[in-house]
N, CA and C atoms as a LAMMPS dump frame, in Angstrom:
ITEM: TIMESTEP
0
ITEM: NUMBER OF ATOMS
444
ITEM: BOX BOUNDS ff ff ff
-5.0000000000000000e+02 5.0000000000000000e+02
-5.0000000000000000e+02 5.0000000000000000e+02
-5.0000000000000000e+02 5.0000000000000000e+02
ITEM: ATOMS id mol type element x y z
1 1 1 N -1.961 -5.937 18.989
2 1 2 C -1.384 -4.773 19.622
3 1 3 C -0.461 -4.02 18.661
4 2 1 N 0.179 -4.922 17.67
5 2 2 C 1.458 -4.124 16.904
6 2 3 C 0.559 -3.023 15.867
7 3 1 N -0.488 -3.671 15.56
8 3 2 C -1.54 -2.659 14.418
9 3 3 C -1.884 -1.81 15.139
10 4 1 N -2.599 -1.681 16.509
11 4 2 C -2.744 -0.343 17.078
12 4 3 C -2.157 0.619 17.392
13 5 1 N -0.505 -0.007 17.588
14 5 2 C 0.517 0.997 17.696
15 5 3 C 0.782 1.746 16.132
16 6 1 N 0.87 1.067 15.29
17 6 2 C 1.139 1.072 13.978
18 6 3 C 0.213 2.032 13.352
19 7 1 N -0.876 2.281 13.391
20 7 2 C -2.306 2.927 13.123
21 7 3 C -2.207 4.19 14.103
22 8 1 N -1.462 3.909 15.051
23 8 2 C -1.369 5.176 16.302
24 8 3 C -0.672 5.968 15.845
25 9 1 N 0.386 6.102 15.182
26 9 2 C 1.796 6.025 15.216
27 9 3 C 1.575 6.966 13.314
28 10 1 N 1.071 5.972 12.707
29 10 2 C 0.246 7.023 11.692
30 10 3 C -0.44 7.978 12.007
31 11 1 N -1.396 7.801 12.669
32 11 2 C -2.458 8.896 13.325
33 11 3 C -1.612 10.084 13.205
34 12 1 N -0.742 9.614 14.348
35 12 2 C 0.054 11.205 14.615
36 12 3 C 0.683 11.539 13.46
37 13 1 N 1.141 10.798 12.634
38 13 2 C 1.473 11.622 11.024
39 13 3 C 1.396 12.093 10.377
40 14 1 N -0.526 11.837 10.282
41 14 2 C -0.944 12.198 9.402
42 14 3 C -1.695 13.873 10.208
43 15 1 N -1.601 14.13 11.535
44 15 2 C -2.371 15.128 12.152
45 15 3 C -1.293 16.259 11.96
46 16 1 N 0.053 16.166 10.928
47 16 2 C 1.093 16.793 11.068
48 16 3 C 0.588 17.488 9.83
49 17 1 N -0.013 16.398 9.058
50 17 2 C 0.194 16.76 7.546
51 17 3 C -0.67 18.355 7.383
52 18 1 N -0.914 19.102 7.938
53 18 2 C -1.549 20.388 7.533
54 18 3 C -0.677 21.469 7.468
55 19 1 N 0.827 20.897 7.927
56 19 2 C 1.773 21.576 7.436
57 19 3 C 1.951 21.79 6.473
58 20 1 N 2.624 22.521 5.698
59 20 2 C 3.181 22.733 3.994
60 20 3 C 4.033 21.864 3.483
61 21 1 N 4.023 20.927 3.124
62 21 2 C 5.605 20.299 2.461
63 21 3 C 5.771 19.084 3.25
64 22 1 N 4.634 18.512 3.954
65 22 2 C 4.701 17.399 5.049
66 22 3 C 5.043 16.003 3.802
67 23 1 N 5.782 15.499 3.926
68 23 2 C 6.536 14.153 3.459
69 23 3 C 6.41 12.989 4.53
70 24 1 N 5.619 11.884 4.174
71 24 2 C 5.532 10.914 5.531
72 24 3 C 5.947 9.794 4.633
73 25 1 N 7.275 8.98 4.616
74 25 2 C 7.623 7.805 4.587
75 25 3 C 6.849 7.052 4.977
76 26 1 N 6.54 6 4.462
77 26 2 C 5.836 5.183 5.216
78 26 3 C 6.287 3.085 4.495
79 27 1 N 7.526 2.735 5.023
80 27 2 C 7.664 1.631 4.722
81 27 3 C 7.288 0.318 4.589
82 28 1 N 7.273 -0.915 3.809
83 28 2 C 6.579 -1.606 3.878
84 28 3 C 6.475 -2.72 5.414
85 29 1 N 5.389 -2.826 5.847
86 29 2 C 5.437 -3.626 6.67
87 29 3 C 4.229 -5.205 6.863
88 30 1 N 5.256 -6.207 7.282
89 30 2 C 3.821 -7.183 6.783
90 30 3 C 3.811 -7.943 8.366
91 31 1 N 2.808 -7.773 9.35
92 31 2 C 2.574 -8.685 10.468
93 31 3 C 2.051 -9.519 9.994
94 32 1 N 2.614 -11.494 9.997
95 32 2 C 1.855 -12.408 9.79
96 32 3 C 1.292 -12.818 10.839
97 33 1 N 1.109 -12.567 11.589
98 33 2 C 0.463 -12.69 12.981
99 33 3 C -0.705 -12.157 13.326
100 34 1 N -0.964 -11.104 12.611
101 34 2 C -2.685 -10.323 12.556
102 34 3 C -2.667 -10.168 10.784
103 35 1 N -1.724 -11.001 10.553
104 35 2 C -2.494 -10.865 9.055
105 35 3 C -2.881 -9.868 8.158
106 36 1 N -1.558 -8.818 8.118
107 36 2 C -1.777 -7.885 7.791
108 36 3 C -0.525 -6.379 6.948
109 37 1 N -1.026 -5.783 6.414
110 37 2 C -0.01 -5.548 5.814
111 37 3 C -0.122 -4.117 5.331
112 38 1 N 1.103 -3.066 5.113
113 38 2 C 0.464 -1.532 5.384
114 38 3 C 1.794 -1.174 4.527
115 39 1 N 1.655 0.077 3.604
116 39 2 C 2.901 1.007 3.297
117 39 3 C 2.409 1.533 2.109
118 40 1 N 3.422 2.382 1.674
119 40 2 C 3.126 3.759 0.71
120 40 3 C 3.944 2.715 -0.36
121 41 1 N 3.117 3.008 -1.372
122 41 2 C 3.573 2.716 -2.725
123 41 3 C 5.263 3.48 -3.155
124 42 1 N 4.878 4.332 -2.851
125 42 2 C 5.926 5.307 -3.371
126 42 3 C 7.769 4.83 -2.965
127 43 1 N 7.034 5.053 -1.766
128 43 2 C 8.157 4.812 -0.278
129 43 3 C 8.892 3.412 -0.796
130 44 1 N 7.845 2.424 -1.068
131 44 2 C 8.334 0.86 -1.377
132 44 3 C 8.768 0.833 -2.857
133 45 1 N 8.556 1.737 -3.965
134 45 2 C 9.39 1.707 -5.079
135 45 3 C 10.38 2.69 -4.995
136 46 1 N 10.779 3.676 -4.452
137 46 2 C 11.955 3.852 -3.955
138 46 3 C 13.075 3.806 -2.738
139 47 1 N 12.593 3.138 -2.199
140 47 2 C 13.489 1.936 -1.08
141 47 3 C 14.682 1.737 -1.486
142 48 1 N 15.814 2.046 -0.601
143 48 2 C 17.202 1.211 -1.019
144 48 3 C 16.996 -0.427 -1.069
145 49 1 N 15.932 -0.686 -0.42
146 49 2 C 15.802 -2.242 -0.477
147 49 3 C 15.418 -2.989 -1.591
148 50 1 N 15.916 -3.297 -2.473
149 50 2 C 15.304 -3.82 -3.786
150 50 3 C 14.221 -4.939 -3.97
151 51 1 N 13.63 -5.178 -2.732
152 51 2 C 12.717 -6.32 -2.938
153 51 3 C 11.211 -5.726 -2.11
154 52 1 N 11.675 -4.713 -1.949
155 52 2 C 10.364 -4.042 -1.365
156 52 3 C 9.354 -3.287 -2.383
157 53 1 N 7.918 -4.004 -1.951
158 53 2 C 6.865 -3.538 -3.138
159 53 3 C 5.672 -3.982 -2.371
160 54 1 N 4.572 -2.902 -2.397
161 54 2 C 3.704 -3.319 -1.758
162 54 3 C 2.354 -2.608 -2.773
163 55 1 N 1.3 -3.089 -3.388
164 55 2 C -0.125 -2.841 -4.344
165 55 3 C -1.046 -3.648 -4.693
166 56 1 N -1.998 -3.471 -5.694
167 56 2 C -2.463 -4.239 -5.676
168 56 3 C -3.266 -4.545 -6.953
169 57 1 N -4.306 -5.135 -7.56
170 57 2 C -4.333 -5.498 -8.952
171 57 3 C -5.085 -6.099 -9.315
172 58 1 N -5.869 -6.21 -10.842
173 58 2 C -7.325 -6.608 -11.154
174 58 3 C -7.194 -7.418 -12.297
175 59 1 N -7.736 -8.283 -12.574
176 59 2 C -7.781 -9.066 -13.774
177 59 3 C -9.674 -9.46 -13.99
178 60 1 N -10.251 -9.345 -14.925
179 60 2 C -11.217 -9.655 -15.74
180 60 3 C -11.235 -10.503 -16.794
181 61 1 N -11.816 -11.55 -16.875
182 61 2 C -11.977 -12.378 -17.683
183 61 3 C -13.61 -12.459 -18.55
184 62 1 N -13.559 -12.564 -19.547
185 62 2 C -14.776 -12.38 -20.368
186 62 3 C -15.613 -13.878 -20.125
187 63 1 N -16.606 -14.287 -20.679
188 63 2 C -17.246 -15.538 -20.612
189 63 3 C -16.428 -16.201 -21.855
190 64 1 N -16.279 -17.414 -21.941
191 64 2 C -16.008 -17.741 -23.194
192 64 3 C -17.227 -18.712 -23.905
193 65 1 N -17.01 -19.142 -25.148
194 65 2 C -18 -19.469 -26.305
195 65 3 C -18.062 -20.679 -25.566
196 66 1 N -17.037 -21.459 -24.81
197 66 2 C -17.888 -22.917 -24.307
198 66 3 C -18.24 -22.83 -22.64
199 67 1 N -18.641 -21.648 -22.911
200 67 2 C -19.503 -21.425 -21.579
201 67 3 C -19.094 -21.77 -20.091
202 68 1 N -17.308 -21.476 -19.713
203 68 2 C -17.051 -20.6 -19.097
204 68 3 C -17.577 -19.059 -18.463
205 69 1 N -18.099 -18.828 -17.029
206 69 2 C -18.656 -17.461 -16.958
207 69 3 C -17.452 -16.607 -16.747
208 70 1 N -17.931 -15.615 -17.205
209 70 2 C -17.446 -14.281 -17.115
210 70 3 C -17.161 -13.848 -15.465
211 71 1 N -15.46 -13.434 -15.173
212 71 2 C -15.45 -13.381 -13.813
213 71 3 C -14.438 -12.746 -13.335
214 72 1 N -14.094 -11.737 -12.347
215 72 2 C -12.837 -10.606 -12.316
216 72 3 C -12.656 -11.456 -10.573
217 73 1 N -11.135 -10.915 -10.845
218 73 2 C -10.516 -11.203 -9.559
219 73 3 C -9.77 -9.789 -9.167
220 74 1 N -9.503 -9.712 -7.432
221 74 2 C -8.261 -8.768 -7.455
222 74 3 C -7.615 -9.381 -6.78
223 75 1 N -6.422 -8.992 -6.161
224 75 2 C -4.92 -9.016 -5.454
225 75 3 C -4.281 -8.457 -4.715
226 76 1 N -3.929 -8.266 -3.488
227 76 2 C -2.679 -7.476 -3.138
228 76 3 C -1.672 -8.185 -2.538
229 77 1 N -0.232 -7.234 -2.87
230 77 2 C 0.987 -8.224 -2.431
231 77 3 C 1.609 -6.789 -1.838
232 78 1 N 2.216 -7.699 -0.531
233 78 2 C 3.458 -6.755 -0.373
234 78 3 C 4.907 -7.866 -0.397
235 79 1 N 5.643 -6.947 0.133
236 79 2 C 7.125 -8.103 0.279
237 79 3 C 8.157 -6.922 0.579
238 80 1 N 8.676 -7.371 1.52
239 80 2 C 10.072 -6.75 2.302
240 80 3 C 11.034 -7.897 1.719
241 81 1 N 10.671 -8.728 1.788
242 81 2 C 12.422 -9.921 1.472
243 81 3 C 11.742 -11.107 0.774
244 82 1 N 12.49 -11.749 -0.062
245 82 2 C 11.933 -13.168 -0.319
246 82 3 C 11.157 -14.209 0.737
247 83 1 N 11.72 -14.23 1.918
248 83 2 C 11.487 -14.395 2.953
249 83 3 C 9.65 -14.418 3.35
250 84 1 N 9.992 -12.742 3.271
251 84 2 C 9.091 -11.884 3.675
252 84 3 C 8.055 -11.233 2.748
253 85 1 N 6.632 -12.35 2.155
254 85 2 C 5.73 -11.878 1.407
255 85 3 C 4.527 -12.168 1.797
256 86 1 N 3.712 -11.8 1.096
257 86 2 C 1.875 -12.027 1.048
258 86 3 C 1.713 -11.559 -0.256
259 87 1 N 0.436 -12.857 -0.43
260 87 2 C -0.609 -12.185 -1.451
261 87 3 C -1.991 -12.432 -0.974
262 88 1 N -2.974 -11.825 -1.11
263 88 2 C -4.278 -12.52 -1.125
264 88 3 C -4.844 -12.144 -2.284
265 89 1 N -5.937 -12.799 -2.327
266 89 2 C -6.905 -12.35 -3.69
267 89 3 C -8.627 -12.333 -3.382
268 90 1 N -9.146 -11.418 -3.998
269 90 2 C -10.296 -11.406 -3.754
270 90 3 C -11.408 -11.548 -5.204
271 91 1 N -12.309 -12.664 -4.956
272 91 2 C -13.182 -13.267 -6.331
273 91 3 C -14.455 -12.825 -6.25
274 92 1 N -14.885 -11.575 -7.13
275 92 2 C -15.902 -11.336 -7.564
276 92 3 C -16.547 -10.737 -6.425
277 93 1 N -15.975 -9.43 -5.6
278 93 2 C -16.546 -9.369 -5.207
279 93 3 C -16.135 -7.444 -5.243
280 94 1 N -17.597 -6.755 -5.32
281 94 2 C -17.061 -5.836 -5.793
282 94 3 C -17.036 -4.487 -4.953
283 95 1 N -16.736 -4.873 -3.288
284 95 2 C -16.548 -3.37 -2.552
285 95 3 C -14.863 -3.502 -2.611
286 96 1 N -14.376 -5.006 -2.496
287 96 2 C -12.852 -5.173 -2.513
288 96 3 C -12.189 -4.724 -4.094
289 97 1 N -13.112 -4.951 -4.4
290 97 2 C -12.31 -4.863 -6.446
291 97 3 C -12.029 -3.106 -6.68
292 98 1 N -13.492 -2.313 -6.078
293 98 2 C -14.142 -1.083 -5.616
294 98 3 C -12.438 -0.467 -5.364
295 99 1 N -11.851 -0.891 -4.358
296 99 2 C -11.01 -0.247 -3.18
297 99 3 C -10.149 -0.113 -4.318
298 100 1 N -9.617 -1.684 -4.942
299 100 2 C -8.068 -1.722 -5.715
300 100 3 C -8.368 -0.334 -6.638
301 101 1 N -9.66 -0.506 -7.669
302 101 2 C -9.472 0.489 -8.603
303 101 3 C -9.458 1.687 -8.162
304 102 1 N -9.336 2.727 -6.973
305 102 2 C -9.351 3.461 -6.23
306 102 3 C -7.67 3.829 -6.082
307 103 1 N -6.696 3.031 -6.234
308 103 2 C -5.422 2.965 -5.896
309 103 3 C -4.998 3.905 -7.175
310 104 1 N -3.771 4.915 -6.146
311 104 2 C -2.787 5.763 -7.266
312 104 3 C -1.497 5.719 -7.224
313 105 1 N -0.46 6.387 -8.083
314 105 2 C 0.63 6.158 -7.891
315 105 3 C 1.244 6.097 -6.221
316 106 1 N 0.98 6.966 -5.534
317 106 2 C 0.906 7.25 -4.858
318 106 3 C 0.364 7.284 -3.41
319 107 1 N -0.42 6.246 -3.336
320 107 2 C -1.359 5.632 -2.405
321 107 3 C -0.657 4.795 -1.173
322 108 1 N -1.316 4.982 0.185
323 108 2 C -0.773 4.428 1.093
324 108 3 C -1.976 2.975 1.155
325 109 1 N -1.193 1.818 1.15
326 109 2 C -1.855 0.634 0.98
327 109 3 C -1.911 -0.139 2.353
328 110 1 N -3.396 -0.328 2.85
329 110 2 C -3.268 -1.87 3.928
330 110 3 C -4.46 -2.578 3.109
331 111 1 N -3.733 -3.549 3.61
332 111 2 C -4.489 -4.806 3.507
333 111 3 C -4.523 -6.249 4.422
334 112 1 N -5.606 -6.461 4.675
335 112 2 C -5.914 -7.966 5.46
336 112 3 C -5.942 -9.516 5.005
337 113 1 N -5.681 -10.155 5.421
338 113 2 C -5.883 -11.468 4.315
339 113 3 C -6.316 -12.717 5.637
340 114 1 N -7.118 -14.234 5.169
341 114 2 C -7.798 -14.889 6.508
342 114 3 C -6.581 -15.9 5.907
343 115 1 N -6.894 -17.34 6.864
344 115 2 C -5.75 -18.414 6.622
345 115 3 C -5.99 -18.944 5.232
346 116 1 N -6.613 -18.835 4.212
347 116 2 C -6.917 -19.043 2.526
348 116 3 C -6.061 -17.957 2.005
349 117 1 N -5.535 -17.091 2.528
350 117 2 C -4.97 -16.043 1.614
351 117 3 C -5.929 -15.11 0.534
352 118 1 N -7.496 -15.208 1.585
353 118 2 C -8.434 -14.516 0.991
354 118 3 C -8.459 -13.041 0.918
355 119 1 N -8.117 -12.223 0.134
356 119 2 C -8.332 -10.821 1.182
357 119 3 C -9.744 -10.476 1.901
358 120 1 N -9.566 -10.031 3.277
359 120 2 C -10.453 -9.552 3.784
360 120 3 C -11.051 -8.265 3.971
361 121 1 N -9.717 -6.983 3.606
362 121 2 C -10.007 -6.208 3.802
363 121 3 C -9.209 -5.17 2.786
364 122 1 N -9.414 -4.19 2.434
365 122 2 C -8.414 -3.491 1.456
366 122 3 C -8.49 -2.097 1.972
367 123 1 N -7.577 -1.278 2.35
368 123 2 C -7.542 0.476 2.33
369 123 3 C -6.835 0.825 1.299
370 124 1 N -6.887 2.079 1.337
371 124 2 C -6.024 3.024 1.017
372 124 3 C -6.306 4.847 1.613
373 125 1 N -4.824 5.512 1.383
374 125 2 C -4.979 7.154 1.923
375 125 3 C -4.193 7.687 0.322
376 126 1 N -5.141 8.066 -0.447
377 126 2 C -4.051 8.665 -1.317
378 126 3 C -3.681 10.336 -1.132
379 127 1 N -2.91 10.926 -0.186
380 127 2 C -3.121 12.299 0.209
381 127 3 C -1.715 12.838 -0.45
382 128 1 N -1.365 14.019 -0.535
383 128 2 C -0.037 15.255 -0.935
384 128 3 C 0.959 14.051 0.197
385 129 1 N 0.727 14.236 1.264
386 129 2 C 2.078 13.921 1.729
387 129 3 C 2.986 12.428 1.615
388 130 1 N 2.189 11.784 0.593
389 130 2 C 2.75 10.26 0.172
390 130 3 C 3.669 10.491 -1.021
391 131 1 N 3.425 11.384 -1.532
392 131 2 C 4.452 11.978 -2.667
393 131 3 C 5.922 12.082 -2.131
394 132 1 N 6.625 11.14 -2.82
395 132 2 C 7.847 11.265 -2.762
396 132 3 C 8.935 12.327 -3.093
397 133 1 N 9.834 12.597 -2.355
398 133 2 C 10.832 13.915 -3.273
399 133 3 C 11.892 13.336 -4.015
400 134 1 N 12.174 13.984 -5.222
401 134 2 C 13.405 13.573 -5.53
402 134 3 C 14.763 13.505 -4.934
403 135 1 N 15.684 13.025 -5.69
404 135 2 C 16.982 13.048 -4.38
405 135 3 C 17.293 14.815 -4.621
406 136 1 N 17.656 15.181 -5.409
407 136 2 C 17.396 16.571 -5.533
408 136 3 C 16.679 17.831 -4.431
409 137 1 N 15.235 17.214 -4.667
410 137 2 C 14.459 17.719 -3.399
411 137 3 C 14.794 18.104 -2.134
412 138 1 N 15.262 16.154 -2.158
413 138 2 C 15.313 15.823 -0.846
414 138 3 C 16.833 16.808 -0.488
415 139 1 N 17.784 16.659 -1.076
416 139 2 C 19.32 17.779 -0.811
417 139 3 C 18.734 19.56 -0.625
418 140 1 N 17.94 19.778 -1.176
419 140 2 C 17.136 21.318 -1.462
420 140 3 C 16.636 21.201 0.061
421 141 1 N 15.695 20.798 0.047
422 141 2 C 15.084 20.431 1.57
423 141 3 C 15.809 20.653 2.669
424 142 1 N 17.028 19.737 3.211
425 142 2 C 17.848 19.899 4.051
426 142 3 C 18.385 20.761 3.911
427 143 1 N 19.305 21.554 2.765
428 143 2 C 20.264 22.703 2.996
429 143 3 C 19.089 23.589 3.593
430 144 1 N 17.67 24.201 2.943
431 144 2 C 16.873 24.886 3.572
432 144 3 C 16.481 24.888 4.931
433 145 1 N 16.584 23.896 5.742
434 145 2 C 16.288 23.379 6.98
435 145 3 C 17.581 23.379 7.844
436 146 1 N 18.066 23.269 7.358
437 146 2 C 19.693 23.842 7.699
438 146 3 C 20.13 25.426 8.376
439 147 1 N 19.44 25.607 7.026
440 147 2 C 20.154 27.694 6.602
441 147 3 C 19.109 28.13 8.073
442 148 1 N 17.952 27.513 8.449
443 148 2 C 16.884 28.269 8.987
444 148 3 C 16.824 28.105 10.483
């Protein structure tokens, strides 16, 4: 139920975004209970919270000469608190590997993971309104919204 609200709750966020200048925060959040995990890159590297980070990540390995095969993995982690993390990983398989290399600065990230800490599932939205403002901006912004 918390993901449908959560996904709802975006919905309407994102039906805003055809405005001009639409900015949607979107913080990290991890339900271990549906196994699951959602937020803007951006949002989670500039967080007053210093332990908040949520992406994800590829490693390739070549074959080697004593015949080791050749074999890529990916990853995603989020984390609100020490407390409060996930990783899963996904082996060789390439609609999930597909998704990670798809990821931008800027990208709104979910991800699924089963009781192995397999990932099951990977998104992303990389759209204008995940772009963060500067603090600058963000002061420009309000006095304008202010004056008007």
């Amino acid at each position: 139920m918390k993901i449908k609200m959560f996904v709802a709750s975006l919905a309407v966020a994102l039906m805003s975004a055809a405005n001009a200048g639409v900015v949607v925060d979107v913080p990290v959040e991890i339900d271990f209970d549906e196994q699951f995990a959602a937020g803007n890159m951006l949002t989670a590297r500039y967080s007053k919270n210093e332990s908040e980070q949520i992406g994800c990540g590829m490693r390739t390995y070549a074959a080697t000469p004593e015949g080791a095969p050749a074999f890529t993995f990916g990853f995603c982690q989020a984390r609100i608190s020490e407390e409060e993390s996930v990783i899963c990983y996904t082996f060789d398989n390439a609609e999930l590997t597909q998704q990670i290399q798809s990821l931008a600065d800027n990208s709104f990230v979910t991800f699924r993971w089963d009781e192995n800490n397999d990932c099951t599932y990977i998104g992303s939205s990389t759209q204008s309104q995940y772009i963060m403002f500067s603090k600058d901006e963000k002061k420009a912004r309000k006095k304008r919204d202010k004056d008007n």
